[in-house]
C-alpha positions in Angstrom: 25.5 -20.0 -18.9 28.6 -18.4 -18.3 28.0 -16.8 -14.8 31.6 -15.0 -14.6 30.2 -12.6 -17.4 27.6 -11.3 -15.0 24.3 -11.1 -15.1 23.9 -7.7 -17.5 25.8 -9.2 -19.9 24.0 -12.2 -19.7 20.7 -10.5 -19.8 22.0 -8.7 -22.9 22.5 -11.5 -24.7 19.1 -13.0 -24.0 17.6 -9.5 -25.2 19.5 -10.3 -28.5 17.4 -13.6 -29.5 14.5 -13.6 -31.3 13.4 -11.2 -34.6 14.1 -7.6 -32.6 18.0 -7.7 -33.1 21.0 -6.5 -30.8 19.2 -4.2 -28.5 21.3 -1.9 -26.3 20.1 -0.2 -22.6 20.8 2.7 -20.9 21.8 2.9 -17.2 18.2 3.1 -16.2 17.3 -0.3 -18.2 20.2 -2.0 -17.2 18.2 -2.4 -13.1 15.4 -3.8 -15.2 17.2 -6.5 -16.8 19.3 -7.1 -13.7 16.4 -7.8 -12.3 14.8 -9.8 -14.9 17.5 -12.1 -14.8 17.7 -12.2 -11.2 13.9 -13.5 -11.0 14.0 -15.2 -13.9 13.6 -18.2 -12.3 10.6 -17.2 -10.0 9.1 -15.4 -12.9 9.2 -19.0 -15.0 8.1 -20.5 -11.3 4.2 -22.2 -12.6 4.1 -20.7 -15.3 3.4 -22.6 -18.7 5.8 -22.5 -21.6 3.9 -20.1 -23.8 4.2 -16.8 -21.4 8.0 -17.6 -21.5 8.9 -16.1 -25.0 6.2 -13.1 -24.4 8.1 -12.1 -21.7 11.8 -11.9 -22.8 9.9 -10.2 -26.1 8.5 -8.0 -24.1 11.8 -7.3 -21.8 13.9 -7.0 -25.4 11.2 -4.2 -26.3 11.7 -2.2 -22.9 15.5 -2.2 -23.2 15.3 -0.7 -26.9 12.9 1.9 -26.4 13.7 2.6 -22.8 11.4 5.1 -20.6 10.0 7.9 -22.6 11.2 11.5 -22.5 9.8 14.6 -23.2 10.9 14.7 -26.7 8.1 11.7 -27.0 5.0 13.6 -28.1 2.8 11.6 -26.4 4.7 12.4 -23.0 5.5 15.7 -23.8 4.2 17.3 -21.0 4.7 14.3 -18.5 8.0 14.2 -17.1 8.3 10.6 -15.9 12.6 11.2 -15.1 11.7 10.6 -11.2 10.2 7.0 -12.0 13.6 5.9 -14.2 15.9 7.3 -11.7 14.6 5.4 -8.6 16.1 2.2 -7.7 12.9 0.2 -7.4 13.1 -3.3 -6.3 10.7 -5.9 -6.6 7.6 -5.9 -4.3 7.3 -9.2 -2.9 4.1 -11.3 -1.9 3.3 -11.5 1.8 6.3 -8.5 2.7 3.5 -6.6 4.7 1.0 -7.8 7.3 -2.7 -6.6 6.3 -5.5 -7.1 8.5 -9.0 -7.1 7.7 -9.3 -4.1 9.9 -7.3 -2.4 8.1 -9.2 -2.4 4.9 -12.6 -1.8 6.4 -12.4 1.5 5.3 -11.9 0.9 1.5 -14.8 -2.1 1.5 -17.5 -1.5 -0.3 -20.4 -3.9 0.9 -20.7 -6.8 4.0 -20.8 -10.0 3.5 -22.4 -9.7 -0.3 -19.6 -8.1 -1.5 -17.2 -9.8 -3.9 -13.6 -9.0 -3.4 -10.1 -9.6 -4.5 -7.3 -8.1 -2.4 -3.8 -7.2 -3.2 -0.9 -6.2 -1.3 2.0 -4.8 -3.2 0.5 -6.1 -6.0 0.1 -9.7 -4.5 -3.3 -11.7 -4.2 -4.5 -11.8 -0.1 -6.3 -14.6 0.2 -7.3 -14.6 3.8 -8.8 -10.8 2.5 -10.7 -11.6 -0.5 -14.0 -13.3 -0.8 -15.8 -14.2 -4.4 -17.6 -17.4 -3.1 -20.9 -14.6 -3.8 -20.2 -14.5 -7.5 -22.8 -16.5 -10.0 -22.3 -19.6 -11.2 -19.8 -19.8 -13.8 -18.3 -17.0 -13.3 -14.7 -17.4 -12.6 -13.0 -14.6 -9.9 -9.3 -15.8 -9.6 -5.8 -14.0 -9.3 -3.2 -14.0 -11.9 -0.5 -16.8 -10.4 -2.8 -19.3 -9.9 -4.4 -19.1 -13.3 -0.6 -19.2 -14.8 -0.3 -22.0 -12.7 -2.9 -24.4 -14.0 -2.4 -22.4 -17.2 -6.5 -21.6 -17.7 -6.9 -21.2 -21.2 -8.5 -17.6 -21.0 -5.5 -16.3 -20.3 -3.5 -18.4 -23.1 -6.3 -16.4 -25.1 -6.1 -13.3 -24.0 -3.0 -12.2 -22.8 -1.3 -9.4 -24.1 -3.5 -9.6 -27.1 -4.9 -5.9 -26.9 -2.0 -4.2 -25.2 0.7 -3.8 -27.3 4.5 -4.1 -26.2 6.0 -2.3 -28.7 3.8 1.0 -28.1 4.6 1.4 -24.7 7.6 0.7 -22.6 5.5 0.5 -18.9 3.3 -1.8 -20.9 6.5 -3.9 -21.8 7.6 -3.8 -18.3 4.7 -4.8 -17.0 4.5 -7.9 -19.5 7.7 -8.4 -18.9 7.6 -8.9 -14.8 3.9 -9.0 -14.4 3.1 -11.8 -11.3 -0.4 -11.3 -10.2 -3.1 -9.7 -10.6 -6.7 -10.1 -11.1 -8.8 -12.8 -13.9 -12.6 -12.2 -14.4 -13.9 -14.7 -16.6 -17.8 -14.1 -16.9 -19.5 -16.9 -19.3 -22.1 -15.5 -22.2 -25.8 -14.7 -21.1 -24.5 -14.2 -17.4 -25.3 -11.3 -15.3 -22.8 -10.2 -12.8 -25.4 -7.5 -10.5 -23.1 -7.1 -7.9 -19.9 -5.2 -8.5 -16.6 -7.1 -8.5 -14.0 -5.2 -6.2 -10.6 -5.5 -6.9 -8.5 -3.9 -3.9 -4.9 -3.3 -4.6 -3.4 -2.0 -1.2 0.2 -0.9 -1.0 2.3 -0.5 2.2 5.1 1.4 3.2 8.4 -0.6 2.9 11.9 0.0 4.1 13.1 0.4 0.2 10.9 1.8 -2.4 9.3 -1.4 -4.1 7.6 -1.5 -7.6 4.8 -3.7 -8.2 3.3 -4.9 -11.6 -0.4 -5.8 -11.4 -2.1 -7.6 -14.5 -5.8 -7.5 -15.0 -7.5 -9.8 -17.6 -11.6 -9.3 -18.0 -12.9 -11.5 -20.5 -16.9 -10.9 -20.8 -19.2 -13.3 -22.9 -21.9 -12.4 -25.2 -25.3 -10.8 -24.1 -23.3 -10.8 -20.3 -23.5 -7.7 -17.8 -21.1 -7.0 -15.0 -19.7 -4.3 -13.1 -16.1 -4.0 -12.1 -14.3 -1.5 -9.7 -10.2 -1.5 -9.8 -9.5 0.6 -6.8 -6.1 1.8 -5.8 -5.3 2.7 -2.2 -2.7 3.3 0.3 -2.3 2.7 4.2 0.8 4.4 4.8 2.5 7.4 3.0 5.8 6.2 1.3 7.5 5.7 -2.2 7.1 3.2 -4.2 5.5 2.4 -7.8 2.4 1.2 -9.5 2.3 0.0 -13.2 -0.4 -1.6 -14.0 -1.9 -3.0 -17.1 -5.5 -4.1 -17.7 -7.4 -5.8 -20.8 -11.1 -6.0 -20.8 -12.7 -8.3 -23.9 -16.3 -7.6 -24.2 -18.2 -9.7 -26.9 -21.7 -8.6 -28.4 -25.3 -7.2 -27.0 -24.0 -6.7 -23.3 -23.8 -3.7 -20.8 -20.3 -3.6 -18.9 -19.2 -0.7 -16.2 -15.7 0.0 -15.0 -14.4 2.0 -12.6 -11.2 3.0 -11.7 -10.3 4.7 -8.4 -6.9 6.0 -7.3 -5.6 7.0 -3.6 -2.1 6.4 -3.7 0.4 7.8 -1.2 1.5 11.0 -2.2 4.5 10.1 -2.6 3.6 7.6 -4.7 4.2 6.9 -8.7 1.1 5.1 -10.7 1.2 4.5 -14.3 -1.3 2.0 -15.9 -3.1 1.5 -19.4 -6.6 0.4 -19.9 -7.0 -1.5 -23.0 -11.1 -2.6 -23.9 -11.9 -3.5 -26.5 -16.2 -3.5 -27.3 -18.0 -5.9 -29.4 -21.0 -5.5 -31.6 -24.4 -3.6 -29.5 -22.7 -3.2 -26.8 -22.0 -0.6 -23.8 -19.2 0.2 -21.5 -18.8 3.2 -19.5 -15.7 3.5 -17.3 -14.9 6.6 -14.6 -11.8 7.1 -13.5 -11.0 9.4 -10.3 -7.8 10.5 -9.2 -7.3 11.6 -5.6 -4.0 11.0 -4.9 -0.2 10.0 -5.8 2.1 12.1 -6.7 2.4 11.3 -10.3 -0.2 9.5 -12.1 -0.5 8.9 -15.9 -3.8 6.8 -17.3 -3.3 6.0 -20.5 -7.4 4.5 -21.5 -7.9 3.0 -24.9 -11.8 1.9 -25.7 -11.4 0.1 -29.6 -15.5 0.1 -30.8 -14.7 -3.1 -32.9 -18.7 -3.9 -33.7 -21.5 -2.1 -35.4 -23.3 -0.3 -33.1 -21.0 -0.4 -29.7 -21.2 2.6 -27.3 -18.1 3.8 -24.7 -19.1 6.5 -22.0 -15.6 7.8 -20.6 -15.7 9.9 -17.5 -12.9 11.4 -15.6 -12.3 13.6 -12.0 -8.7 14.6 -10.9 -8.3 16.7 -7.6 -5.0 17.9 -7.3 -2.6 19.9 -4.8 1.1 21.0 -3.7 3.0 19.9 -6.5 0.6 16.4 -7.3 0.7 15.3 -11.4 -1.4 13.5 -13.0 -1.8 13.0 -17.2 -5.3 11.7 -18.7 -4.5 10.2 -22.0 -7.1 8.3 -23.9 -7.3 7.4 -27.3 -10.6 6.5 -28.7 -11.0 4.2 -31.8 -14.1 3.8 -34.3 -13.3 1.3 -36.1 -16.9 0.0 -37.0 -19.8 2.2 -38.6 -22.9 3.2 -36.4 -20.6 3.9 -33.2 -20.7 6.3 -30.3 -18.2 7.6 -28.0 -18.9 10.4 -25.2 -15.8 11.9 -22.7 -16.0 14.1 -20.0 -13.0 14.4 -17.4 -13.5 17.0 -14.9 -10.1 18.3 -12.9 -9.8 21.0 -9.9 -6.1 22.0 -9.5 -5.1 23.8 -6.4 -1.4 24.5 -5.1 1.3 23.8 -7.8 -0.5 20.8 -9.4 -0.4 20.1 -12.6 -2.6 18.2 -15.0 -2.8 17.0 -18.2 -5.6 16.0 -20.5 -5.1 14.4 -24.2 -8.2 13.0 -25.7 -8.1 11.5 -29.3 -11.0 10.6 -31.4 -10.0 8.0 -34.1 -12.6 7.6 -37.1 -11.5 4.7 -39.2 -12.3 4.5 -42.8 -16.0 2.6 -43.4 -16.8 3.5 -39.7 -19.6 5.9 -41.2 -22.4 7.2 -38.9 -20.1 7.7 -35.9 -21.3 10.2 -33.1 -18.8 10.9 -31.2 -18.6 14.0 -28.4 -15.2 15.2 -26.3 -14.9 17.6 -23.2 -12.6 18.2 -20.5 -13.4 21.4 -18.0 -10.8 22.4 -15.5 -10.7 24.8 -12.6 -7.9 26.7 -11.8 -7.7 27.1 -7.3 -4.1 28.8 -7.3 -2.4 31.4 -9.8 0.2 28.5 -9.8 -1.8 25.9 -10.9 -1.3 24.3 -14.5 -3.5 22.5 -17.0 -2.3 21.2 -20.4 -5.2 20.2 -22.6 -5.2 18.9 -26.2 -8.4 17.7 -27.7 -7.7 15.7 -30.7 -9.6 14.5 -33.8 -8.2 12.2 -36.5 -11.4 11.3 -39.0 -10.5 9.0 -41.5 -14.4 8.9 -42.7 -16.7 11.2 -44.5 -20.2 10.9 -42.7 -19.7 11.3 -38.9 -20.3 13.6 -36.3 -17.6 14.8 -34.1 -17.2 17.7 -31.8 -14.3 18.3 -29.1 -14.3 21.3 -26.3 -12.1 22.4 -23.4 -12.6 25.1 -20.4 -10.1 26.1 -18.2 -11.2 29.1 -15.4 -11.3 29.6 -11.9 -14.3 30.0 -9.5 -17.3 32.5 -11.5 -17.2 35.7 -8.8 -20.6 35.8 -9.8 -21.6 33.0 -8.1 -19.7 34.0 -5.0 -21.7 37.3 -5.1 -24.6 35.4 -5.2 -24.0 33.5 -1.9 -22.5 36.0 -0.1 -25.7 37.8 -0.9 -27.6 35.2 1.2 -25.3 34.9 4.1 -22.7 32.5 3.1 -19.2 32.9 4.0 -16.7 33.6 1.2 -15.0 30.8 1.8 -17.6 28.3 2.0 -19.5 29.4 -0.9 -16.0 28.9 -2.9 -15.9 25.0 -1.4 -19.3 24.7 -2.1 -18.9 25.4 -5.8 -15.7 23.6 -6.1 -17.7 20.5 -4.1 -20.7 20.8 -6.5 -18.0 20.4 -9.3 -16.9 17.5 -8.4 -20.2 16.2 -7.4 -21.0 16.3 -10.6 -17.8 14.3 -12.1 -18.9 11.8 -9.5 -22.0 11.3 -10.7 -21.5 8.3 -13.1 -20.0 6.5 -10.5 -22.8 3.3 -10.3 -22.3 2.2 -7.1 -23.9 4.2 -4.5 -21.7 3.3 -1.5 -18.6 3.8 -3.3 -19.6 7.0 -4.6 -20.7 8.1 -1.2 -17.0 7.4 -0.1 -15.6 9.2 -2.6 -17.6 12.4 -2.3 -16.4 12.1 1.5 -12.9 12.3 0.4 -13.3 15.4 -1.8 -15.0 16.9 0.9 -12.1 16.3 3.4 -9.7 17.7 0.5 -11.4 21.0 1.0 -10.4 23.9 3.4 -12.7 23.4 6.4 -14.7 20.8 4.7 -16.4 19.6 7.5 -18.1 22.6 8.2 -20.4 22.1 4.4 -21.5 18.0 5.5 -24.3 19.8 7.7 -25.4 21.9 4.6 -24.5 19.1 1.6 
């Protein structure tokens, strides 16, 4: 290659082969494929032949659609300008020294526990620990299955997530490293939750990081699976992450997502399942921190008779954002689908919920129920909430609701009338609120945790542990 023409031009021209065409990139794109180019050759590092083509597809589809706007109706009310304007560089493995001390706080169980850590997006070895999973079932991080190219991944990569939909999925596809491979065998059951860890640092620049999560479970399997997001120093940097989960038929699967970025921080990720035949997933995802956050959460009921429980809590303050979009798709008859996201907005916050119920044709008999509540802390606080309903079927049953209100002076009456201080009967409510969004979280000890951190969210929180 001609290395005098640089390497945008260079990169250009690779993002002109295949079927897409000439593409063209904005100023924004052009860092992207700078980079691309740059670590092209540690991207193509262990990796087999096969990913190679995915990726420059993938790259080629970033550069033509570029990052969304607000004139995109599915981002019409997400402003994503600070996360294109930011020179991001690459995150790199082993920048930041993690101890196990330092984690402590985010671990879950002792010795029992399987985990997988990540720093900046990069498997810890010397922090994880999945020696307690069963037999069979195969816990390993992203680069090492490129590496000995395991064929779940030849499988299933990028099979659900599409490109072409969404340019932070292309992105990711395009630079994706690490990131977490759960491979649990047919008639296995997985009891004790699977922890992945992803732990971001502060760093002298503001680094991006790309994590890639594949969960491929058998038939007639069960398994539980936390992806939890945290942060040990406040600082910029970026999140996008992209994560597949394969279910097959007649098995019970649970997935929880938990996010406690930096405040400063920018975290944008898709959730892609798709469910097989008598089967049930439920999935929570709780927001408690960053400073923009954007969910994108995509259940596809692909078998007759496949159940998805989708539940949701975002806490938000000073001038935090965070966007809840899910898409749900029947696409098989005798289906079910139940959502309930939960937000408390305080400060300037704003949130954003956009829940779509797809009925395909011949899914007939599907049941499927939509909600989203807010409360409103602050005068200044801002919810935008579009319930959605697309049925392309003629025997279902389909309802959608949303509330949006501040705390009931009723009910503040009704503790002040008993002794209660103003303000802590307001915390309480808001507490008991969230409580209640916590609720499906399975596991006990992470639950515990969390309800901890909505408590120390709240004005003079410490003062209700004696009474809660």
């Amino acid at each position: 290659m001609d290395r005098a023409r640089g390497p945008k031009k260079a990169t250009r021209n690779l993002l002109a082969i295949g079927r897409y065409g000439m593409t063209t990139t904005t100023d924004t794109t052009d860092v992207y494929a700078e980079q691309f180019f740059k670590w092209a050759r540690i991207l193509g590092r262990d990796c087999p032949a096969w990913l190679h083509p995915v990726r420059q597809a993938a790259l080629a589809q970033f550069a033509e659609r570029g990052f969304p706007t607000m004139r995109d109706e599915d981002w019409r009310h997400t402003n994503v300008a600070p996360v294109a304007s930011t020179e991001f560089v690459p995150a790199q493995a082993h920048a930041a020294k993690v101890t196990p001390e330092q984690i402590q706080q985010f671990r879950l169980r002792g010795d029992d526990e399987a985990v997988m850590v990540f720093v900046n997006g990069y498997f810890a070895g010397h922090l994880s620990d999945v020696t307690t999973l069963p037999e069979g079932v195969r816990g390993m991080n992203l680069a090492e299955a490129l590496a000995v190219d395991l064929p779940v991944v030849k499988e299933h990569f990028a099979r659900l997530v599409k490109s072409q939909d969404n340019a932070f999925v292309a992105l990711n596809t395009a630079f994706a490293q690490d990131g977490a491979v759960i491979d649990i065998p047919p008639d296995v059951v997985v009891e004790t939750p699977i922890h992945l860890l992803f732990v971001a640092t502060a760093e002298e620049q503001p680094v991006v990081a790309h994590p890639r999560n594949l969960i491929v479970a058998g038939d007639n399997s069960s398994f539980r699976v936390i992806e939890h997001y945290v942060a040990l120093d406040q600082g910029v940097y970026f999140n996008n992450a992209v994560t597949e989960l394969f279910t097959g038929d007649n098995l019970a699967g649970d997935h929880c997502k938990v996010i406690r970025e930096s405040d400063q921080a920018y975290h944008i990720a898709t959730l892609q399942m798709r469910q097989g035949r008598s089967n049930r997933i439920t999935s929570q995802t709780i927001c408690l921190g960053g400073a923009l956050v954007r969910n994108d959460i995509n259940p596809v009921l692909d078998g007759e008779g496949a159940e998805s429980s989708l539940d949701g809590l975002y806490m938000l303050d000073g001038a935090q954002h965070t966007d809840n979009h899910l898409c749900v798709e029947h696409r098989s008859p005798h289906t079910s689908s139940r959502e309930c996201f939960r937000g408390i907005l305080d400060g300037k916050s704003r949130g954003v919920f956009c829940g779509r119920i797809i009925v395909r044709p011949g899914a007939q008999k599907t049941d499927a129920k939509q909600s989203n509540m807010n409360i409103l802390l602050s005068g200044q606080a801002q919810i935008d909430t579009k319930p959605q309903l697309e049925i392309l079927a003629d025997d279902v049953k389909c309802t959608h609701g949303a509330t949006i209100g501040q705390i009931d002076p009723d009910a503040i009456f009704y503790f002040r009338s008993r002794g209660i201080a103003e303000d802590a009967a307001r915390n309480l409510l808001v507490y008991a609120f969230a409580r209640e969004g916590l609720s499906s979280v399975q596991d006990e000890r992470l639950r515990a945790q969390l309800e901890e951190v909505v408590l120390s969210r709240l004005p003079d929180g410490e003062l209700l542990r004696g009474v809660v």
